[in-house]
N, C-alpha and C positions, 0 to 999 in steps of 0.2 A: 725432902723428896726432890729429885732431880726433874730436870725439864722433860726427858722424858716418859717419866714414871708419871707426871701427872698428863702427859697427851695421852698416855695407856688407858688412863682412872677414868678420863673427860670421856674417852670413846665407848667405854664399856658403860659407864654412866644415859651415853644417847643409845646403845642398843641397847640397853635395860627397859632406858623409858619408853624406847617406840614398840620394845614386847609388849612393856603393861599397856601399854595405853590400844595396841590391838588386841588385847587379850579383852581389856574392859569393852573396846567400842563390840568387839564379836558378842560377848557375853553377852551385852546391852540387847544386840540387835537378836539376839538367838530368843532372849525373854521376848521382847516384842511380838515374836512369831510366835513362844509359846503362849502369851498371853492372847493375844488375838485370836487362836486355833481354838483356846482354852474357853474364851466367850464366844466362839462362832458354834461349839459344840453344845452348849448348857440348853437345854431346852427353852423359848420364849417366857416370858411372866406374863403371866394370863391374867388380865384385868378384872377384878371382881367388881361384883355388882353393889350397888351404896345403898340399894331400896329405901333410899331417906324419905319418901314421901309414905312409908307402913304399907299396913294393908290396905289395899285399891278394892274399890268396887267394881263391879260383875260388867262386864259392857253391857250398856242399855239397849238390848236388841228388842227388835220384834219381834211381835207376839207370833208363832208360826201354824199355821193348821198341822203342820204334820211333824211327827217326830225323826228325826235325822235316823234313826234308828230301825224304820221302816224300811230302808231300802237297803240293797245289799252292793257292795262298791267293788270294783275290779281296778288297777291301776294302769294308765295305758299316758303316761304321760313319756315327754321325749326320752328318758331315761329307761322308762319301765319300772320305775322307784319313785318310791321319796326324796329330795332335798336333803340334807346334810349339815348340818347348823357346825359352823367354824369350818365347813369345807366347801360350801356352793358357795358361789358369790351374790350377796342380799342375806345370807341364812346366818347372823352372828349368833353367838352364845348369851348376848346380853343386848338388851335395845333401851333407848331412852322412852321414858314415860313422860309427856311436859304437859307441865300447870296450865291451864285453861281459868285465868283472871274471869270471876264473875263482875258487870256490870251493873250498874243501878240507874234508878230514875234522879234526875235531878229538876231544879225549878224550870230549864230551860226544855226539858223533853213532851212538855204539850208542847208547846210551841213548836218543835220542833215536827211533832206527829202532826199539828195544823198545816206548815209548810209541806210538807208530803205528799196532804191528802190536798192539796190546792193545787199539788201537779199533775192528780188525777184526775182533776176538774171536780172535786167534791169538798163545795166551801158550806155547806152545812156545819153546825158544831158535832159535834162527835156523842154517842152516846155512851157513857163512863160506867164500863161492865165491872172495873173494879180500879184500887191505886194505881194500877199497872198498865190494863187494858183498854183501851182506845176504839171505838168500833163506828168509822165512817160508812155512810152509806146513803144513797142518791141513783134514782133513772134507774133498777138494775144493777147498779157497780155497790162494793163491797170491800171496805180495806178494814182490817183488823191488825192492829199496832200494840206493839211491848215500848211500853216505856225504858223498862229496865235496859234495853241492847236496842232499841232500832228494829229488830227486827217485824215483816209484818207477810199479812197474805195478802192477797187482793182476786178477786172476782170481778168480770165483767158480762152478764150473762145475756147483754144487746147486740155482742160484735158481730158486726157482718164479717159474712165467708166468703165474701163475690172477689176476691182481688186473689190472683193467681200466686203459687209459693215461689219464695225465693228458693234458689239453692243452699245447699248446708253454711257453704261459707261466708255468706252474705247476710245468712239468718245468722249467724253466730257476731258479725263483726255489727250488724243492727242493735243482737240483744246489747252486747256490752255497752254501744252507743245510748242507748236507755240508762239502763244503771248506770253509764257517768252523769245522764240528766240529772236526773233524779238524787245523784252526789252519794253514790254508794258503792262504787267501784273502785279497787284498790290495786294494788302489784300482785297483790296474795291471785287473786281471782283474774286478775287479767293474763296473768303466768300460767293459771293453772288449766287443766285439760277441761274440753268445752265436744258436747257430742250430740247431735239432734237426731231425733226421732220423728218419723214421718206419722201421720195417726189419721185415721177413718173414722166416718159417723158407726157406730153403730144403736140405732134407736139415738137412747140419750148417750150413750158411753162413749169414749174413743179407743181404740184397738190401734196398735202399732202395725207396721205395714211396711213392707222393703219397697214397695212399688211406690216412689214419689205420685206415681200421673193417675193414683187413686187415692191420694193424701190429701185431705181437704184443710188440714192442718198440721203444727208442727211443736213438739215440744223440744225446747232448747236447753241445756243443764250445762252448767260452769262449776268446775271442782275446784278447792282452792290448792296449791302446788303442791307438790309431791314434797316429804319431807323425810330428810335423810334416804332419798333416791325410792322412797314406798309410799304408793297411791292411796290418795283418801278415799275412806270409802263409807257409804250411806247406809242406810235402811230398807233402801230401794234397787241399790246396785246401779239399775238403767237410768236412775236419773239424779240430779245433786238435789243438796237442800237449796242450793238458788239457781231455781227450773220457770217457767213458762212455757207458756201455750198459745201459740200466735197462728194469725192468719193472714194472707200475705206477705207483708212486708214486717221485719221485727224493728223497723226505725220510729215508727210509731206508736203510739201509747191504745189509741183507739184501736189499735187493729189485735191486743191482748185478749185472751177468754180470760186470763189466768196470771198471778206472778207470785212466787215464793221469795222470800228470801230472807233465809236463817242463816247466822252465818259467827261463830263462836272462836274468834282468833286465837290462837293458842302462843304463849310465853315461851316461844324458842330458845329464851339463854335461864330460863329455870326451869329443871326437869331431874330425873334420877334414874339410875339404870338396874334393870330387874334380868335377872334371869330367864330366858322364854322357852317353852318346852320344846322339845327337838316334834319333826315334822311327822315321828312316827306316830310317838303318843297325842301330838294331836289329831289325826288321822283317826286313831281309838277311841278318842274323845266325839268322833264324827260317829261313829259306827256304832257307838253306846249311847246316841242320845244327847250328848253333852253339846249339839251342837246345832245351829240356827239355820233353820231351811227358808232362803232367800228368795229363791226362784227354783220350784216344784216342778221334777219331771213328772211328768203321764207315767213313764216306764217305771216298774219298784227297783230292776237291774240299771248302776247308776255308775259310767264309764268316766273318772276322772282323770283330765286331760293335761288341768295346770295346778300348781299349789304355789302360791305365791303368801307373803308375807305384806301388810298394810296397815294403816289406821282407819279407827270407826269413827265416825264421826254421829252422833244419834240424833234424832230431832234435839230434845229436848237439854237442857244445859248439864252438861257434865263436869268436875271439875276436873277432870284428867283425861288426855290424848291417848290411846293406850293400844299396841299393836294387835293384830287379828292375824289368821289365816283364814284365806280365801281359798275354798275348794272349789273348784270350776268343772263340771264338764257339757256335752250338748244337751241344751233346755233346764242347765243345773247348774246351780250357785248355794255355798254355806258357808256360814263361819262357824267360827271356833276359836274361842279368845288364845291370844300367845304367850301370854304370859304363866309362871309355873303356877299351877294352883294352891301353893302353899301361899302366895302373897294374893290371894286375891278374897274376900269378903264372900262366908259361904251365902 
């Protein structure tokens, strides 16, 4: 092969290889695009639900004088609909359900229900209702103690009313002040939403009242924090399971009628996710009965306003955190569990 026969071979040799070599980088780059268009098209993978914890029990609601099914409902909320589960935002298709650790008594929990009741100024010994129950009492005052969890009631049925109320947020930043005395306030509760009610004599009862300057007291309720962006929610609706009933000043222990505080931490990184029924059928669940009448209108005609989605939280010890729907309208509140009724304990 001559000198120039091989500069011919050498040239045809480099535009050969800069062809393939743009044919391949094109190729390459054209797959990219169809691959990427090809996964931007496929429809999402929709997460299924693990229901690892089985069948769940019924939420432990309240017992209701009246059947949800008594009254007849019209929708008048911002949409003029229902909610949309995978489409409003708060309404998923699947929610976590989380373990709620039971507690027990240990050697140290007299002693500890002694300490308690010695900041209520009641150093009596305690009379022992049962393993578990604790029941102090002196002058009038009244503390009833779970070994098992801490938790207790308290009465104090001496306090004077003479000393003028605070406002909301001085009564709210007083109560906390208390519960840290007292060594029962935590981030849970100190985070979480805190809302008072003004309240009048009436006879022996007290009656709620928007007029502060006819409140001769005040109840104070601390919720513990929203979980996964949705509100706890009671038995009571208007007030938590750790409430008081104060007059004057809430910095004080003397100035209490009253203090609750039940309070059932829930295991944030153990839980399982269940399926929850879309916003209609619970709604039907509302209108058949199937559902918990929280706060009774007068009127049987019942305008709902909001439908939100929440956790119940019950007096009494559950082991499972387990989502609700909240039906709201004026003088009207119900629930309706959210979870499908094929996982739940008939």
């Amino acid at each position: 092969m001559t000198l120039s026969q091989t500069a011919i071979f050498v040239q045809r040799s480099i535009i050969i290889s800069a062809v393939a070599l743009f044919l391949s980088i094109a190729s390459f780059t054209g797959y990219k695009i169809w691959y990427a268009y090809y996964l931007a098209s496929l429809p999402p993978v929709e997460e299924k639900p693990d229901t690892k914890f089985g069948q769940l029990p019924q939420p432990d609601f309240p017992k209701s004088s009246v059947s949800s099914s008594n009254f007849s409902y019209s929708l008048d909320t911002t949409t003029g609909g229902l909610p949309k589960a995978g489409k409003d935002p708060g309404f998923d298709k699947i929610l976590k359900v989380y373990f709620v650790p039971q507690s027990f008594a240990t050697f140290l929990s007299p002693e500890r229900s002694q300490k308690l009741a010695e900041k209520f100024k009641l150093i009596f010994p305690p009379d022992i209702l049962s393993e578990t129950k604790y029941s102090f009492k002196d002058n009038g005052k009244s503390l009833l103690v779970d070994l098992d969890n801490g938790n207790f009631s308290y009465t104090n049925e001496s306090v004077s009313a003479n000393a003028a109320l605070e406002d909301e947020t001085k009564l709210v930043s007083g109560f906390k002040r208390t519960l840290t005395d007292l060594g029962i306030l935590n981030d849970d509760l100190s985070n979480g939403k805190a809302e008072v009610n003004f309240l009048k004599t009436s006879g022996t009862k007290f009656s709620i009242t928007k007029q502060k300057s006819e409140a001769q007291a005040a109840q104070i309720s601390i919720w513990p924090s929203a979980i996964d962006k949705k509100l706890i929610y009671t038995a009571a609706f208007t007030n938590s399971l750790v409430n008081a009933i104060v007059f004057g000043s809430a910095d004080k222990l003397e100035n209490y009628a009253s203090l609750d505080f039940i309070y059932y931490p829930p295991d944030t990184t153990t839980y399982a996710t269940y399926p929850i029924k879309t916003a209609d059928i619970a709604f039907e669940d509302l209108r058949s009965g199937k559902g918990v009448v929280i706060i009774e209108s007068d009127k049987p005609q019942v305008s709902i306003t909001s439908v939100s989605l929440g956790y119940y939280v019950p007096e009494n010890y559950s082991p499972y955190l387990t989502p609700i729907y909240v039906f709201e309208g004026p003088n009207f509140v119900a629930y309706v569990p959210a979870i499908s009724s094929e996982f739940l304990n008939n």
